[in-house]
N, C-alpha and C positions, 0 to 999 in steps of 0.2 A: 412322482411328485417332487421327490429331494432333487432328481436331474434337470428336472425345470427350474424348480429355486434356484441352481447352481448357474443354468444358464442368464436366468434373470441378472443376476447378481452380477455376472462380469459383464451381462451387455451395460448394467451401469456404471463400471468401472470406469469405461469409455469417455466418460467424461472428464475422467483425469489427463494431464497430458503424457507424453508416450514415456519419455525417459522416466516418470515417477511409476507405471504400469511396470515397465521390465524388473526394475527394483523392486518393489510391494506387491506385484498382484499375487504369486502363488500364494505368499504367508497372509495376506487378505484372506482368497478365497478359503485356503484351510482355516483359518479362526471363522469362516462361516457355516461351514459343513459342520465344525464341534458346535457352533450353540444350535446349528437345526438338531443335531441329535440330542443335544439336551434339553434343548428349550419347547420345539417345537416349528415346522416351517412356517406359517402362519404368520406368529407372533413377530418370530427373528428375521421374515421376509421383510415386513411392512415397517419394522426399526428401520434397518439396516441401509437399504434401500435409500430412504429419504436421508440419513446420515450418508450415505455416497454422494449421494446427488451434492444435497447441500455442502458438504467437505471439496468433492471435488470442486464446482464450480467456485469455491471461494479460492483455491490452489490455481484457478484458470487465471480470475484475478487478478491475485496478486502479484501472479507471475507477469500479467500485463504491465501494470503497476510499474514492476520494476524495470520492465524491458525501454517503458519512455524515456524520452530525453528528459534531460532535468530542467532544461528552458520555459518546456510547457508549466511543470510544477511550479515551479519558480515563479513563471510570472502571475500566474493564480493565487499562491499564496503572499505574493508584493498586494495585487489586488484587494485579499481580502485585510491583511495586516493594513494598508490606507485606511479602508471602511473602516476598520473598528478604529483604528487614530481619529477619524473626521467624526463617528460616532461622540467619542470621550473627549473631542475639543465642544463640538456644541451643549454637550452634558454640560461641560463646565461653563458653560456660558447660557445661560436658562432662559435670562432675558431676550439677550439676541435671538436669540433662535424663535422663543414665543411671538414675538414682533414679525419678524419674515415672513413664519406659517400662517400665523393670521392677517398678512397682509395679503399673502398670495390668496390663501384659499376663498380670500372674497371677492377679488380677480376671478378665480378661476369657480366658483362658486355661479358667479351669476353667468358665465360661459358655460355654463356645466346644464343651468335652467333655462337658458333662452336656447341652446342646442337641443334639449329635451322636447322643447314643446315644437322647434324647428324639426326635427326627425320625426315627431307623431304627425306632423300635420303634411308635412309634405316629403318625406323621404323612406317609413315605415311602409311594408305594404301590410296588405290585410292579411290578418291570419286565417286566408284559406289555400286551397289548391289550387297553385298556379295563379296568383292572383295578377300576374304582368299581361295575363289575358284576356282578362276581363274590362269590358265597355261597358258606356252609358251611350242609354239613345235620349233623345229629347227630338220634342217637336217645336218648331218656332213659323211665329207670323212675320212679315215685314215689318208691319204696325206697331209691334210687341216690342218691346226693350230684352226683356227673360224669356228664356224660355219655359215651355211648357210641360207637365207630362201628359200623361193618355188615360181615355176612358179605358173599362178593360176590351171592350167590343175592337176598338181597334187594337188593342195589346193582343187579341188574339189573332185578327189578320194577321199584323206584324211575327208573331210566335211560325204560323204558318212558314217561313220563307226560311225554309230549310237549309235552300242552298246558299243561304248569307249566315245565319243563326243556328249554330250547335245547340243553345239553351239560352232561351229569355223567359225569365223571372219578375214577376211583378211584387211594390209591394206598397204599403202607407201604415200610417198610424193614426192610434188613437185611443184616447184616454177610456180603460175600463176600472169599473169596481170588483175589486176581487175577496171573495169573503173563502177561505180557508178552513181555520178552526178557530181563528181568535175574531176579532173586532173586523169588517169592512174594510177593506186601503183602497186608495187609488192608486194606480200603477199604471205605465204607460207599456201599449200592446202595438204590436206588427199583424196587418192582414196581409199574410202572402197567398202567392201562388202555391201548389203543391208539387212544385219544382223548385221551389224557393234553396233550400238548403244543398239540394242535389247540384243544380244549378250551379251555386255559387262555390260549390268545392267545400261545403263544412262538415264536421264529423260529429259525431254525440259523444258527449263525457257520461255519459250512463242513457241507457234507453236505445230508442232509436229515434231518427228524425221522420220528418211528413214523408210520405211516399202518394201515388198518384192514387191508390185505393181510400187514403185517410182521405179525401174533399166529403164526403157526405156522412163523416163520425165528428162527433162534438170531444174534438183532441187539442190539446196543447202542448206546446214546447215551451220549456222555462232556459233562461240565462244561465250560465254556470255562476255570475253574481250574484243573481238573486235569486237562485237556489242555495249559494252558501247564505246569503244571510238573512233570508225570508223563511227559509224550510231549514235552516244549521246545517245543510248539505248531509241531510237526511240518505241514508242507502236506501230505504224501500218508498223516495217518493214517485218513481215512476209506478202506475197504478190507479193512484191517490184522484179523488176526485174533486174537485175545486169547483165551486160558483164564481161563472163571470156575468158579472149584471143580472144575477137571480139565476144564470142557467147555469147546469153540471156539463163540467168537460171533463176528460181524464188525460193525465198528463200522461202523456207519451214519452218522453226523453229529457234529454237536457245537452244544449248545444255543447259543444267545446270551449276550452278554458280562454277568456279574451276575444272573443267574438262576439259584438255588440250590434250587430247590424250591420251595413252594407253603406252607411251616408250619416256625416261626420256634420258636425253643431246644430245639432237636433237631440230631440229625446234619446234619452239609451232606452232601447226596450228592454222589457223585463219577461218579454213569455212573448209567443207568435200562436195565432189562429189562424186554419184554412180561407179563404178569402172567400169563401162557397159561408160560412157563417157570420157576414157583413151582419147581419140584422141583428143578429142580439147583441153584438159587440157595439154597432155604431145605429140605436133605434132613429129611425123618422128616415134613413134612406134605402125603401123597398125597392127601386128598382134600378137602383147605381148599377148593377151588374147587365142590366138590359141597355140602359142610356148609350149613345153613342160621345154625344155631348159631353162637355166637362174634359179636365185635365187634372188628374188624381194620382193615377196612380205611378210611383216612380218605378225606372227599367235598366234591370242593369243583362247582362247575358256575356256570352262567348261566342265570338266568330266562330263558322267551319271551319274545317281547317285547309290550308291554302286559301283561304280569301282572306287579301289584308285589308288596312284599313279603306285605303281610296278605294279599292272594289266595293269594300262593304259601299261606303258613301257615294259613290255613283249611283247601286241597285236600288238607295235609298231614296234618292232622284224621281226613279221609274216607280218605285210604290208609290210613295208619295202621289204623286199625277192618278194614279189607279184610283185609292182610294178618295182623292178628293171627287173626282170622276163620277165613282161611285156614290158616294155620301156627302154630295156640295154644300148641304147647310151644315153638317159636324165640321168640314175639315176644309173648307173655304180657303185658298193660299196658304195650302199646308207645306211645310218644308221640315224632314226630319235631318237629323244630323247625329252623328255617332263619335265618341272620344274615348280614349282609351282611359280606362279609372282600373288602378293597381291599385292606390286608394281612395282612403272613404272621405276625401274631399269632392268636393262638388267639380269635374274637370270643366265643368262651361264656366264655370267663375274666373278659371286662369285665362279662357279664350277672353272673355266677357274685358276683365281688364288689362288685355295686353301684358301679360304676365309681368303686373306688378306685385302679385303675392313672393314671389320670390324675390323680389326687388328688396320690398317691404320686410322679409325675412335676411335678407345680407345686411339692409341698412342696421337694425337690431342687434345682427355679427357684430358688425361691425363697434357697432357703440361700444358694448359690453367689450368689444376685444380691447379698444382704449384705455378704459376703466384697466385691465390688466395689464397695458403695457404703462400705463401710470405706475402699478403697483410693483411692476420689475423694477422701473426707473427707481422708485424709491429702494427698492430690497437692493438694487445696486450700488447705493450712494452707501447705503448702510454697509455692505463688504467692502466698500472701499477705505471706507472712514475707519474700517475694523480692519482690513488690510494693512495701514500705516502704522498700527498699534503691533504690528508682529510681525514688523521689521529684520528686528534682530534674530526673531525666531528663524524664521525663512530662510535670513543671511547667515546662521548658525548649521543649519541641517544642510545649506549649499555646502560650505567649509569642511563640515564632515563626510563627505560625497557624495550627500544626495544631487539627482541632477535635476538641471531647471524642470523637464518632463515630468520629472515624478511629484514636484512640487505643485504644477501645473494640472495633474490629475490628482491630488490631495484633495488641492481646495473646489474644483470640480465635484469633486464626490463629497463636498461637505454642502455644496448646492444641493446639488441631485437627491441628495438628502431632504436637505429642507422641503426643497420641492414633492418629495415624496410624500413626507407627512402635509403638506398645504394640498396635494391632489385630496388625501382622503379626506380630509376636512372640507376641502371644497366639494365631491363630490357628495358628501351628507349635506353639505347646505346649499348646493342647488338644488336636491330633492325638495329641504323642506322651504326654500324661496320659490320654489313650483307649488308647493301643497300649498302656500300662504296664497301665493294668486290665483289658485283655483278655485279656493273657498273666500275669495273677495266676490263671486258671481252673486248674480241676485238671486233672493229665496223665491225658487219657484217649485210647483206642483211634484215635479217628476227632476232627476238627474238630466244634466244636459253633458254629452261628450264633447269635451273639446280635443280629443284624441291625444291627449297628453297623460301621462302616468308619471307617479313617484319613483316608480321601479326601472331602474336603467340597464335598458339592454344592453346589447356587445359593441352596437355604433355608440353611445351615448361613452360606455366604458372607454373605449378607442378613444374616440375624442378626448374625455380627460385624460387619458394617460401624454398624447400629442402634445396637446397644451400642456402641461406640467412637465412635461420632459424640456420643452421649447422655453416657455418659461424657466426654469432650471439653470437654459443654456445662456438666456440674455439675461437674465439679471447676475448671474456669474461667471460670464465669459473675460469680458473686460476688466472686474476687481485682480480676478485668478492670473490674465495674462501680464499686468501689471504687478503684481506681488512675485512674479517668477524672474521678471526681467531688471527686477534690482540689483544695484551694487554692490556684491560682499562688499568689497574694500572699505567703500566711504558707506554703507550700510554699519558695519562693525565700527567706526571711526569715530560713527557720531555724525556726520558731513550734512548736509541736507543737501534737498536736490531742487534743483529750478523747476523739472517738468512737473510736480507734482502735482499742481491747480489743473494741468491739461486735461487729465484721466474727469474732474469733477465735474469741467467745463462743456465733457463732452456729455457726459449724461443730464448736465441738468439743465441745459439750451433744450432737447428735445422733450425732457420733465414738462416744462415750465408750458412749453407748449401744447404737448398731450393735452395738461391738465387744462389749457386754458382752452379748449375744444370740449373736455368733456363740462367743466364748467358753463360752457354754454349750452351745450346740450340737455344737460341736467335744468338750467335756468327757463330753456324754450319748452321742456316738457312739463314744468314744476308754472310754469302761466298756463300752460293748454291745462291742464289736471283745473286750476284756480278758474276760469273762463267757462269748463265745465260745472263746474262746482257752481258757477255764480249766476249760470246759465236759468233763465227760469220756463220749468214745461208747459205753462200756462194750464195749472192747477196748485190746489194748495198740497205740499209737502209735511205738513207737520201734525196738524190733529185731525189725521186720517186713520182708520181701521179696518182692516180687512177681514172677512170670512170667506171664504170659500166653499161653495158644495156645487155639483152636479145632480140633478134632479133625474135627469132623462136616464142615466145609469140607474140610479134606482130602479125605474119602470112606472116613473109617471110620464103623462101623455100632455102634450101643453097646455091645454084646459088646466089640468089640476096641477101642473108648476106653477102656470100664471095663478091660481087661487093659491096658492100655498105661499107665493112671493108675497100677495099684498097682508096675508095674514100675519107673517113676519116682521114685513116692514111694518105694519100698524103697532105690533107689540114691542119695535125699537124704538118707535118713535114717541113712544109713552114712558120710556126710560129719561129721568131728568140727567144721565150723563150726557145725551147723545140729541143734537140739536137738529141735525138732518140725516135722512138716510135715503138710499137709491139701490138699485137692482143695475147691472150693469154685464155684459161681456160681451169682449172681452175689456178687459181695464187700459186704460192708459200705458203703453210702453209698457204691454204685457208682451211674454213671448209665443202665443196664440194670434193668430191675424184669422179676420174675413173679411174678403172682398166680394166685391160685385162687379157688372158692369154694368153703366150707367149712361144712356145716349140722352140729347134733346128730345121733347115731346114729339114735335116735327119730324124726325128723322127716324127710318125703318130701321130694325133691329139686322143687324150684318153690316152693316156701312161700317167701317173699321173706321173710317177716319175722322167720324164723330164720338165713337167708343171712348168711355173713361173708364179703366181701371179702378177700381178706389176703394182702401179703405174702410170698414165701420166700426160701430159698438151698439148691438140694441142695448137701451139702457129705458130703464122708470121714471117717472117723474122725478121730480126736484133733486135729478143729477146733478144740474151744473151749480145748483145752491149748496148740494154736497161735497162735491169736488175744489170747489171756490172760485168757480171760471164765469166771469161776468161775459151776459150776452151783449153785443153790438148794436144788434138789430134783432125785431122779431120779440117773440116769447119757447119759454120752453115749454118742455111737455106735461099733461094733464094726464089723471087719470082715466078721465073721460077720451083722452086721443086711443079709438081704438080700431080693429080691423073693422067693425061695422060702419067708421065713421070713416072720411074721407084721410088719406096717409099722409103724413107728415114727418119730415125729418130737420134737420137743425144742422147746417155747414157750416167749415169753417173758411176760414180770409180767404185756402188756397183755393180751396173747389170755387169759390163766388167771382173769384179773380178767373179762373180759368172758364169758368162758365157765363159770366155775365149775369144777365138775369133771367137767359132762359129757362124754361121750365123743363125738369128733368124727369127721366122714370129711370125704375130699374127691372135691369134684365135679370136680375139674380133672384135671390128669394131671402130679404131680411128676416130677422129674428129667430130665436131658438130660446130652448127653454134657460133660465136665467142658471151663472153660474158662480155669481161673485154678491154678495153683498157690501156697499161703501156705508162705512156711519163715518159722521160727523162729530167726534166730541166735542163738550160746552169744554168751554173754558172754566 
């Protein structure tokens, strides 16, 4: 045991360098062999040992240390001996310094927030696997403006084409009741496929996700959000069984941290269900999953692999022609088309508008970036104006030997400075001028993603440090190079100098200008904001009230919504606060749509080129009395207007102008059970 210790011990010697070895190692190792015998091996190994290591490699060192040129040193500690001068000059000067940092950082503040919401929307991919792979298919008509998505019947053809599609994933939303252990909530749910997760490359933060067994068990997956702050990110909530719309499901898992779905300005979901249990989550549609009809459900997936995109969209061509083929009243001049979605913006939006979303995203750059080179100009004028006042100083340290270079990286580094401390200040207050315009949205039901976060990634960090360095460099390039190329002589003399207005002249021709573009800008946005504002929705804004509830969640059937509606509105309108009241959904410039289509009487159902799009609200009587919207023409709706009675409905300017006066039907299916109550307050 002692001749191992002994070996241990000198292979650590080793670390020493050689000429310090030939010197010390005998009367080392003898001073180690006495404490093994006195102390014990053990003990004196596991000292000893770590005392070589660490001795020697500080001797390796040092010895480095010294071996350097002294140029390197030297110019390191010039380096650092500047910093702390440029440090203890802005110290002494508290004002200037407070002025530039808060000039800059609100420059670079609101570049720091409009880059923020610019990365989430169009330059972040999704946080899953491999998401540069991942497509969207859509279906479109010639007739159509938008495109479409797919019943599931044909989402399963489409799934079928193996040799185009590694994995296609279906999925939609829709609003469930979810009753826990405390009170009822409404939350917003995803019906997927049970490929959904697999599919899309996501992992579970606890649990597992769906697999192809889970479609006929009553299972759910929760948000890693809204498990932390629905459940306080409970450890034992996988298990736990929850009521959705009165039924028990057991939550299975909990997605990964930052993963919100799959399609960006739309609801955040909060939990996903097998799309096999449509009917308790979304009651009145028994047989969506049979229909071939309809466009519901959205499609994202993963090519095979070797097939790119134009192959994909060619084979897409040949399906297309099959199915319609096949199924000519579903899928009538059907045409699919596939784009590539890394993310969760909509990629037929960018097709749709000729990619002006990025236009629209530079123009925004660009503003804000004026706004910031405004604020160098100014931070410029200010080192300059503060340049002329340390004259002598400059021309004093040149006299002494310092040289123009060193003078020139002084005042450099008393920028870089500034600019240091305005990054972190700016980079805290574009977080919170993001947080402030995220929470200017309007109060609706559920969270809407606008894929913007307060939390700034390594792009978002990048970018400020860019800007702030850059920044940094223009508003203290020209003070600094002009403060270097002074005259000791007639500096120290007293003299003044002719050029001195030039340096002003040059930054404030381009100031004056900046600002008088951003002044405009500021002026052309500051009327569109007012035009909005004055703008009126043809309804009353002011002594309006809103309630909300969903009936059909609960598990009434529309017989007893509609009796529970009039019951309600008869007990508000017995209330002397409230002068009218209506049943109404969806509201007004709600962010829930239904539409229909809508042909002339005359004309057969599939004629596309008589089809109208459009629009609605079932709503109750003495709506438009409650909203404040005077009719034109016509009368409004009656208690008595019912299904037994002959239908009626109430257009407005645009449909009467587009339509004439033909008589119109629909091919959809109005009404559902009510979800919004309007009152009226008296005055």
């Amino acid at each position: 045991m002692k001749c191992l210790a002994r070996a241990c011990y000198r292979l650590c010697l080793l670390v020493y360098p050689e000429d310090f070895r030939r010197q010390f190692e005998s009367s080392m190792v003898a001073t180690f062999d006495e404490l093994v015998r006195s102390r014990g091996t053990i003990s004196v190994l596991s000292r000893e040992v770590l005392d070589v290591l660490v001795q020697g490699l500080r001797e390796r060192a040092a010895r480095g240390r010294r071996s350097r040129p002294n140029k390197t040193a030297s110019t390191a500690e010039l380096w650092l001996k500047d910093l702390r001068y440029a440090a203890r000059t802005l110290v002494r000067s508290p004002s200037f310094a407070l002025v530039v940092v808060v000039s800059l950082a609100l420059g670079i503040g609101a570049n720091t927030a409009i880059f923020t919401l610019v990365n989430a929307m169009l330059l972040k991919p999704m946080p899953v696997k491999a998401p540069e792979e991942l497509v969207a298919v859509y279906a479109m008509r010639p007739t159509h403006r938008f495109p479409s998505n797919f019943s599931y019947q044909n989402y399963l053809d489409l799934r079928e084409e193996k040799k185009i599609f590694r994995d296609l994933v279906g999925f939609y939303g829709s609003p469930v009741s979810l009753h826990a252990s405390s009170e009822p909530e409404l939350v917003w749910s995803e019906l997927v496929t049970e490929n959904y997760f697999e599919g899309l490359g996501v992992s579970a933060a606890s649990g597992r996700l769906f697999e192809s067994t889970d479609v006929e068990a009553p299972v759910v997956v929760l948000s890693y959000e809204f498990w932390r702050r629905r459940f306080l990110g409970a450890v034992d909530v996988v298990g736990r069984v929850v009521r959705l719309n009165g039924h028990a499901f057991t939550v299975l898992g909990v997605a990964a941290p930052g993963f919100t779905g799959a399609k960006m300005l739309g609801f955040n979901p909060d939990l996903w269900v097998p799309l096999t249990w449509h009917r308790q989550i979304h009651p009145g549609d028994d047989g969506l999953l049979e229909r071939r009809h309809g466009g519901w459900l959205n499609v994202r997936g993963r090519l095979a692999p070797g097939v790119t995109l134009a192959e994909a969209q060619a084979a897409l061509g040949t399906i297309a022609a099959r199915l319609e083929a096949a199924y000519p009243e579903a899928n009538k001049d059907w045409q699919l088309h596939v784009y590539k979605s890394p993310r969760k913006t909509e990629p037929f939006l960018e097709v749709m508008t000729g990619g002006a979303i990025p236009v629209a995203a530079g123009a925004l750059l660009a503003i804000v970036l004026i706004v910031l080179l405004v604020a160098c100009a100014n931070v410029a004028s200010l080192q300059l104006a503060r340049s002329m006042g340390r004259e002598k100083e400059m021309a004093l340290r040149i006299s002494l030997g310092a040289s123009r270079r060193q003078i020139l990286r002084q005042l450099l580094l008393e920028s870089l400075l500034l600019c240091t401390a305005a990054g972190l200040l700016g980079l805290w207050l574009g977080g919170r001028l993001l947080n402030l315009a995220l929470r200017m949205n309007p109060v609706l039901d559920f969270s809407v993603d606008f894929g913007a976060t307060t939390v700034a990634d390594a792009r978002v960090l990048g970018f400020t440090l860019v800007v702030s360095v850059l920044a940094g460099l223009v508003s203290g390039l020209l003070p600094a190079a002009r403060a270097s190329r002074r005259d000791v002589a007639a500096t120290l003399a007293e003299r003044g100098s002719s050029g001195r207005g030039a340096g002003r002249r040059f930054i404030v021709i381009p100031q004056l200008a900046l600002s008088l573009v951003a002044l405009v800008v500021a002026g052309l946005l500051i009327r569109s904001f007012d035009n909005m504002k004055a703008a009126s929705p043809g309804f009353d804004t002011e002594s309006i009230a809103l309630a909300s509830f969903n009936l059909e969640l609960q598990g009434y059937d529309k017989a007893e919504a509609r009796e529970l509606g009039r019951q309600l509105l008869d007990r508000m309108r017995g209330l002397p606060e409230i002068s009218a009241a209506s049943l109404a959904f969806p509201l007004p410039l709600d962010a829930y749509q239904e539409s229909a289509v809508v042909v002339p009487m005359d004309a057969a159902l599939g004629q596309e080129e008589e089809e109208l799009w459009l629009s609605y609200s079932a709503v109750s009587e003495d709506y438009f009395e409650t909203i404040g919207t005077p009719l034109l023409a016509g009368r409004g709706f009656r208690r008595e207007d019912s299904e037994e009675r002959p239908l009626v409905a109430v257009v407005n300017e645009t449909m009467r102008a587009r339509c004439g006066r033909k008589r119109a039907r629909s091919a959809g299916n109005f009404g559902s059970a009510a979800r919004a109550t309007l009152l009226k307050l008296s005055a």
